[in-house]
VOGU-3710 file (C-alpha; in Angstrom, 3 decimals, decimal comma):
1> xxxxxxxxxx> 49,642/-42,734/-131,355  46,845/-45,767/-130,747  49,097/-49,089/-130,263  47,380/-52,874/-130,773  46,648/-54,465/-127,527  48,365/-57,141/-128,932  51,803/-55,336/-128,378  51,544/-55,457/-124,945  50,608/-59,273/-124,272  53,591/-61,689/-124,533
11> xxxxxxxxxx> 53,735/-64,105/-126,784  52,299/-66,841/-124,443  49,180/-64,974/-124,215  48,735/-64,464/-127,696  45,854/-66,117/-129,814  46,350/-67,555/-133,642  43,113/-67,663/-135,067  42,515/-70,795/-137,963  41,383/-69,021/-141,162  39,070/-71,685/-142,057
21> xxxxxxxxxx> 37,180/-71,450/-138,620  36,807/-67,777/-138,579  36,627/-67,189/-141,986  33,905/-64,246/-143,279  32,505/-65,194/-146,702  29,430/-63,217/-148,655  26,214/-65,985/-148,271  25,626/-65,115/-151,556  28,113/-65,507/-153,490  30,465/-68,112/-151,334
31> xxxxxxxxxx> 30,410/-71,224/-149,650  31,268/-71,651/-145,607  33,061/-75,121/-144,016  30,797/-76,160/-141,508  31,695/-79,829/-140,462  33,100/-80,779/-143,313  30,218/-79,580/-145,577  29,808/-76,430/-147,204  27,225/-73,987/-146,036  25,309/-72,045/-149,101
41> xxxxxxxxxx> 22,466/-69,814/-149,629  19,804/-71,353/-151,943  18,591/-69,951/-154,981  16,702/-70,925/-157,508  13,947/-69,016/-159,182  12,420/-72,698/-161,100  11,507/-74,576/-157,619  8,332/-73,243/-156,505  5,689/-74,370/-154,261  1,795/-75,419/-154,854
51> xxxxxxxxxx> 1,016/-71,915/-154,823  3,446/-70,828/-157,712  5,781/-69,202/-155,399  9,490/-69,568/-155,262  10,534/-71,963/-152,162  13,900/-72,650/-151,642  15,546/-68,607/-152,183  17,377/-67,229/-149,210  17,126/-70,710/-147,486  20,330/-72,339/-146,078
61> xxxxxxxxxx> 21,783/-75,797/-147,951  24,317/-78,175/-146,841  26,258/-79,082/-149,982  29,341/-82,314/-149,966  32,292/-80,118/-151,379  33,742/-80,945/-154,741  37,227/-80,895/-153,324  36,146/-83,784/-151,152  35,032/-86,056/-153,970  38,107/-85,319/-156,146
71> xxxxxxxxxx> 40,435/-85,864/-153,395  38,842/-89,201/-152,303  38,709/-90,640/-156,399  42,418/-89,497/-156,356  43,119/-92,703/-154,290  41,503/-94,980/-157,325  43,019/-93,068/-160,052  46,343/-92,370/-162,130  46,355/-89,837/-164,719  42,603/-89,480/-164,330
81> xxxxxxxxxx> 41,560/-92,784/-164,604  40,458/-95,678/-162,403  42,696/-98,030/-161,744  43,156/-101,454/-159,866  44,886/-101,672/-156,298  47,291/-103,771/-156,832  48,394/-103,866/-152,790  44,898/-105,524/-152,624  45,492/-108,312/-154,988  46,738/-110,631/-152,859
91> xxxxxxxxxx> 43,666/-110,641/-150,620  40,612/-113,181/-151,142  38,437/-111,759/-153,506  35,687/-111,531/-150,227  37,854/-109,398/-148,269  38,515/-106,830/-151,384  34,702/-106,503/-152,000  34,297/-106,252/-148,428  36,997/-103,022/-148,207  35,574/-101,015/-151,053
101> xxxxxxxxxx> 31,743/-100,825/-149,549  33,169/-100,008/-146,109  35,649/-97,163/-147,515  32,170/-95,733/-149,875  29,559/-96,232/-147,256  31,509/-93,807/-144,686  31,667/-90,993/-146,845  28,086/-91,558/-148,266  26,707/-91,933/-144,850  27,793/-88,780/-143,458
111> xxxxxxxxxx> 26,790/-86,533/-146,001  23,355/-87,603/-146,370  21,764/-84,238/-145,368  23,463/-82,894/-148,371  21,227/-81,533/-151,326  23,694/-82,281/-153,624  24,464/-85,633/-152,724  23,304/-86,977/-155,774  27,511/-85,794/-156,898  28,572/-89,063/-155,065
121> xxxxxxxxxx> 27,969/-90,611/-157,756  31,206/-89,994/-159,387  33,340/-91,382/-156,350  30,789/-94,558/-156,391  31,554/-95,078/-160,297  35,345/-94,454/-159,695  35,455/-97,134/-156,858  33,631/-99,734/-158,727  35,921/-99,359/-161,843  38,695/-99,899/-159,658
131> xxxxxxxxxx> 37,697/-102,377/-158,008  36,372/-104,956/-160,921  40,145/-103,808/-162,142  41,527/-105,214/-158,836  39,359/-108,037/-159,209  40,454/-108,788/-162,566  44,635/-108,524/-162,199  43,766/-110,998/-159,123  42,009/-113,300/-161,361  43,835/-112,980/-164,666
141> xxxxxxxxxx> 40,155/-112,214/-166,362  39,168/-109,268/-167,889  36,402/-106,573/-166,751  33,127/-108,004/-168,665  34,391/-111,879/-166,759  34,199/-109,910/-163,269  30,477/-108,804/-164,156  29,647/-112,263/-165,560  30,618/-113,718/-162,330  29,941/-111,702/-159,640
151> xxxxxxxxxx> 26,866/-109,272/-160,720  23,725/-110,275/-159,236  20,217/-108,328/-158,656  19,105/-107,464/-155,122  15,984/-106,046/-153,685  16,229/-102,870/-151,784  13,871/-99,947/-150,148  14,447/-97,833/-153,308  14,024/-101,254/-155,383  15,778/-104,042/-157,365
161> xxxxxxxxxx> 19,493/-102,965/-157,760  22,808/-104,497/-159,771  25,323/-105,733/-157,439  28,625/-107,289/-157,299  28,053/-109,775/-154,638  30,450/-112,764/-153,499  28,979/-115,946/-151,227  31,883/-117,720/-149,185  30,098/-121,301/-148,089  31,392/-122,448/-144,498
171> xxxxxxxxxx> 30,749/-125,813/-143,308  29,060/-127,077/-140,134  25,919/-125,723/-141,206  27,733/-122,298/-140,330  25,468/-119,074/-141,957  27,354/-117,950/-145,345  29,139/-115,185/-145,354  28,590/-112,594/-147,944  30,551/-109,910/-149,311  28,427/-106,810/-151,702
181> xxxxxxxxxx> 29,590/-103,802/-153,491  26,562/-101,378/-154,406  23,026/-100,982/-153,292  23,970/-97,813/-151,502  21,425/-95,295/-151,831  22,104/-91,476/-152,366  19,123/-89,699/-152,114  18,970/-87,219/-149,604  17,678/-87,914/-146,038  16,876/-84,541/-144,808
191> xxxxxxxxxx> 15,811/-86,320/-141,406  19,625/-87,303/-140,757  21,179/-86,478/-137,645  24,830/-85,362/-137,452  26,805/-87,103/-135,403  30,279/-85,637/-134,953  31,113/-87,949/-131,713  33,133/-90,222/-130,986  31,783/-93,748/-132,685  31,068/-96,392/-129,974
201> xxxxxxxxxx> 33,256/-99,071/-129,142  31,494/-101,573/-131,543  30,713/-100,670/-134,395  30,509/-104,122/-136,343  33,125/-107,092/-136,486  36,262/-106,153/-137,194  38,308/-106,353/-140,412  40,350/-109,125/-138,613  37,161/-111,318/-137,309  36,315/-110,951/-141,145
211> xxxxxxxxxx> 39,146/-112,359/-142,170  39,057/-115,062/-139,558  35,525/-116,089/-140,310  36,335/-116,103/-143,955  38,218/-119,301/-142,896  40,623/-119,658/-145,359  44,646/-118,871/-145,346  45,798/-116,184/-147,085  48,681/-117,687/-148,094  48,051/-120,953/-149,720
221> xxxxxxxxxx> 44,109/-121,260/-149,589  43,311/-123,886/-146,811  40,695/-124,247/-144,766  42,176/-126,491/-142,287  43,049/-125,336/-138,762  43,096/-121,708/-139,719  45,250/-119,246/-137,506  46,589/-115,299/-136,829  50,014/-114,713/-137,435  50,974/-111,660/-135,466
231> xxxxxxxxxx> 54,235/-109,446/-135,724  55,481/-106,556/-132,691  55,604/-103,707/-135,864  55,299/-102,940/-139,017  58,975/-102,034/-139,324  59,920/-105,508/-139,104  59,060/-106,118/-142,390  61,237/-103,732/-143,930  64,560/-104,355/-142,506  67,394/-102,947/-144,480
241> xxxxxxxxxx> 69,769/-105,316/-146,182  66,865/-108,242/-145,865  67,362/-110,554/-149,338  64,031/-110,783/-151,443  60,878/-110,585/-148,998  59,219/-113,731/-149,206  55,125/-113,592/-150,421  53,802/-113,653/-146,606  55,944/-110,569/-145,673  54,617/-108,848/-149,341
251> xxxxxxxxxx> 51,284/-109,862/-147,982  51,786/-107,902/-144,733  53,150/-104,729/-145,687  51,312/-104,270/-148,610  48,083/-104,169/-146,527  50,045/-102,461/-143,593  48,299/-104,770/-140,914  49,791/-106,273/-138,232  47,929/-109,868/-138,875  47,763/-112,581/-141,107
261> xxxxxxxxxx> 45,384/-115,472/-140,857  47,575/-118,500/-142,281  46,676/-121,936/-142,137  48,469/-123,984/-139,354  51,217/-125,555/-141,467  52,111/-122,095/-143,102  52,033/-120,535/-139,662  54,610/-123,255/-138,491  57,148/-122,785/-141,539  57,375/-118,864/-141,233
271> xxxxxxxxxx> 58,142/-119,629/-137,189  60,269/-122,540/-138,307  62,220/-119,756/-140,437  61,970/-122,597/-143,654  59,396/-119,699/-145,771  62,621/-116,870/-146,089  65,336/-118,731/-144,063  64,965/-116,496/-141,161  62,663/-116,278/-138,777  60,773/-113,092/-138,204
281> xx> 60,546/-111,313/-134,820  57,486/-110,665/-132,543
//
């Protein structure tokens, strides 16, 4: 009787192989994970060459899974349908046109080898309902107001585009700072390069030097002698038997940072303990 080699290893020795690594799938017929895109076979008897003869069959295409879109609109939907984030509303309306660009261009970015990357488009449309919705609870306006005030017309490589675009002045002839939702192409740059490493250690300015240089407090809207408000953990703000959180600790845990940039009198009250009555640890 033929025994499994397996048998005789111990358990310590024994291998457990990921399905989705080693999976075996017909080119054909089925898709392969590859790097977070899916590996096909092309075919399509319409594309054809200067010659009349068919040029894509039997080559290989990198395609952004559907599975990947859905699950990333699921964060900007309920029931199906767009919908405003309303931990976001009590951000400045730079620094919530600033997160929805960052959060789009990632995902747009890496899967520009992809020949259908065109199917973005549905994530993009999600995210920009959502976020004139998040724009609009903030500013007690409806939809068509946002698009009044905030659309604008830029000039890009692929030519003029609609934009939602916000300008925050700063004074000592300080450069303005600008905040812009669209103007993302999603054509497909077959001359991308994958890179799967480890991003450098910068990569931009920060979400927090964004804030700063927004220069303006988050709680009550000065510009005068802005500071950072730190806490030791996120747990802190959700002590159990704590009376009603007051709007600074809302702020906080809501956007599950660390930070808050506060002017210098609101940064004095919350140490003074005179914003809840009790002064938060750090």
């Amino acid at each position: 009787m033929k025994r499994q080699l397996g048998n005789f290893l111990p358990d310590s020795l024994k291998l457990t192989l990921s399905q989705e690594k080693t999976l075996i799938t017909h080119a054909r017929t089925q898709a392969a994970r590859f790097l977070g895109y899916n590996l096909v076979v092309l075919h399509n008897d319409q594309k054809r060459d200067k010659r009349g003869h068919r040029s894509i069959n039997g080559q290989i295409g990198l395609h952004v899974p559907v599975e990947v879109i859905k699950a990333k609109c699921t964060l900007y939907q309920k029931n199906g349908k767009p919908v405003q984030r309303k931990e976001r509303t009590n951000d400045t309306v730079y620094s919530i046109i600033c997160q929805y660009p960052q959060e789009f261009r990632g995902r747009a970015e890496y899967y520009q080898r992809a020949v259908n990357r065109y199917q973005l488009n549905r994530l993009k449309w999600v995210m920009e309902r959502s976020l004139v919705a998040t724009l609009a609870h903030k500013l007690r306006i409806s939809i068509s107001k946002v698009y009044h005030r905030y659309e604008t017309t830029i000039e890009t490589p692929d030519g003029p585009r609609k934009v939602l675009q916000v300008t925050v002045e700063r004074e000592g002839g300080k450069k303005p700072l600008v905040a812009r939702w669209g103007g993302i192409s999603l054509a497909r740059n077959t001359k991308a390069i994958l890179d799967d490493s480890i991003a450098p250690t910068w990569a931009g300015r920060s979400e927090l030097e964004k804030r700063l240089l927004a220069d303006i407090c988050e709680l009550c809207g000065s510009r005068e002698h802005v500071e950072v408000h730190h806490i030791r953990a996120l747990k802190d703000l959700e002590r159990k038997g704590q009376a009603a959180r007051p709007r600074w600790v809302q702020i906080m845990a809501a956007r599950r940072r660390k930070t808050l940039v506060a002017c210098r009198k609101c940064h004095h009250d919350i140490h003074a303990g005179r914003a809840d009555g009790r002064r938060q640890r750090e």
